[in-house]
DRENRO-715170 format. One record per residue (C-alpha): residue in one letter; x negated, y negated, z. Coordinates in Angstrom, 3 decimals, padded with zeros to 6 digits. Last residue first. Layout:
N
<"A"; <X; Y; Z>>
...
This chain:
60
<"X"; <-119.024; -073.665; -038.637>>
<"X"; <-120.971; -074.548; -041.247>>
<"X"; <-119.327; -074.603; -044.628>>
<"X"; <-120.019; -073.274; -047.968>>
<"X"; <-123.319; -071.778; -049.097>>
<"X"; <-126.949; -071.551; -047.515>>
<"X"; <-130.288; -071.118; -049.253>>
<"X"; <-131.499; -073.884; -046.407>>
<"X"; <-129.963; -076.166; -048.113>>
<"X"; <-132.439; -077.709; -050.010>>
<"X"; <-132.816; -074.179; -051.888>>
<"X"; <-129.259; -074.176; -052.693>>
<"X"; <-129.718; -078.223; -054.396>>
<"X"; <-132.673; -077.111; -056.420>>
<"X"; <-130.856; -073.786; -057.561>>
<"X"; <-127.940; -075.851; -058.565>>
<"X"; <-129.581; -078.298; -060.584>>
<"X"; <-132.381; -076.043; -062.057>>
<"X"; <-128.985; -074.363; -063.549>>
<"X"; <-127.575; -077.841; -064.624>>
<"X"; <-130.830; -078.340; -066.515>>
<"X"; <-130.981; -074.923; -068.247>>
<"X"; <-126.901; -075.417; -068.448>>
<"X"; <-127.902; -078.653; -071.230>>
<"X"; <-130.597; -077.042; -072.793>>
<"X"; <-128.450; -074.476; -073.942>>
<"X"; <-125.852; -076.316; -075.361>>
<"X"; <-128.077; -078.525; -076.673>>
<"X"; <-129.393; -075.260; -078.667>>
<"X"; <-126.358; -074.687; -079.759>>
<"X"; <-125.023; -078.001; -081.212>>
<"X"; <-128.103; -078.000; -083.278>>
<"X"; <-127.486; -074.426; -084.345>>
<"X"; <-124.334; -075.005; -085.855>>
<"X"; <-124.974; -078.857; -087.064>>
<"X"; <-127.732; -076.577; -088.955>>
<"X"; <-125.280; -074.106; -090.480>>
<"X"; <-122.766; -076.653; -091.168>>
<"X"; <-125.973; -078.597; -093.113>>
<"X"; <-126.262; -075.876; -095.029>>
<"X"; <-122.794; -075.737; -096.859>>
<"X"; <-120.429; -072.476; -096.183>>
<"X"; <-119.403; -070.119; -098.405>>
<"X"; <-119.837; -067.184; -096.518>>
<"X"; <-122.119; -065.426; -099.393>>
<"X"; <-123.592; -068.503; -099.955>>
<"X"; <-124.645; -068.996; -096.367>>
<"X"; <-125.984; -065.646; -095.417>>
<"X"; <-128.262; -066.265; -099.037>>
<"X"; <-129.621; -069.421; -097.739>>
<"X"; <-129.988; -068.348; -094.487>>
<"X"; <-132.612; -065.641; -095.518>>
<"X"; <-131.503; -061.893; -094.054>>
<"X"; <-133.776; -060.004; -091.892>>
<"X"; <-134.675; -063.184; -089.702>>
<"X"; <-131.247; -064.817; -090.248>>
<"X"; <-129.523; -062.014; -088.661>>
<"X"; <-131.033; -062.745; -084.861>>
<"X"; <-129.895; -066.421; -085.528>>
<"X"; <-126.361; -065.240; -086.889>>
């Protein structure tokens, strides 16, 4: 719907699904924490392979 809403205003995308604004907006709110949230667990995980010598699992 965000790569729709620049050829298409949201306004009208709303009306014609019936749908108030502010479910649009709780929409793309929820989204974009979404995102930001695995961006940080992604800088997690590389930060933590990296301090391990780029190694997984166990020694042995």
């Amino acid at each position: 719907m965000l790569k729709t809403h620049k050829k298409v205003k949201i306004p009208i995308l709303l009306k014609i699904a019936k749908l108030p604004k502010s479910s649009f907006y709780e929409w793309k709110h929820k989204l974009e924490n979404t995102i930001d949230k695995d961006k940080e667990l992604k800088e997690m995980i590389v930060d933590i392979f990296a301090n391990h010598l780029k190694r997984m699992g166990i020694e042995g």
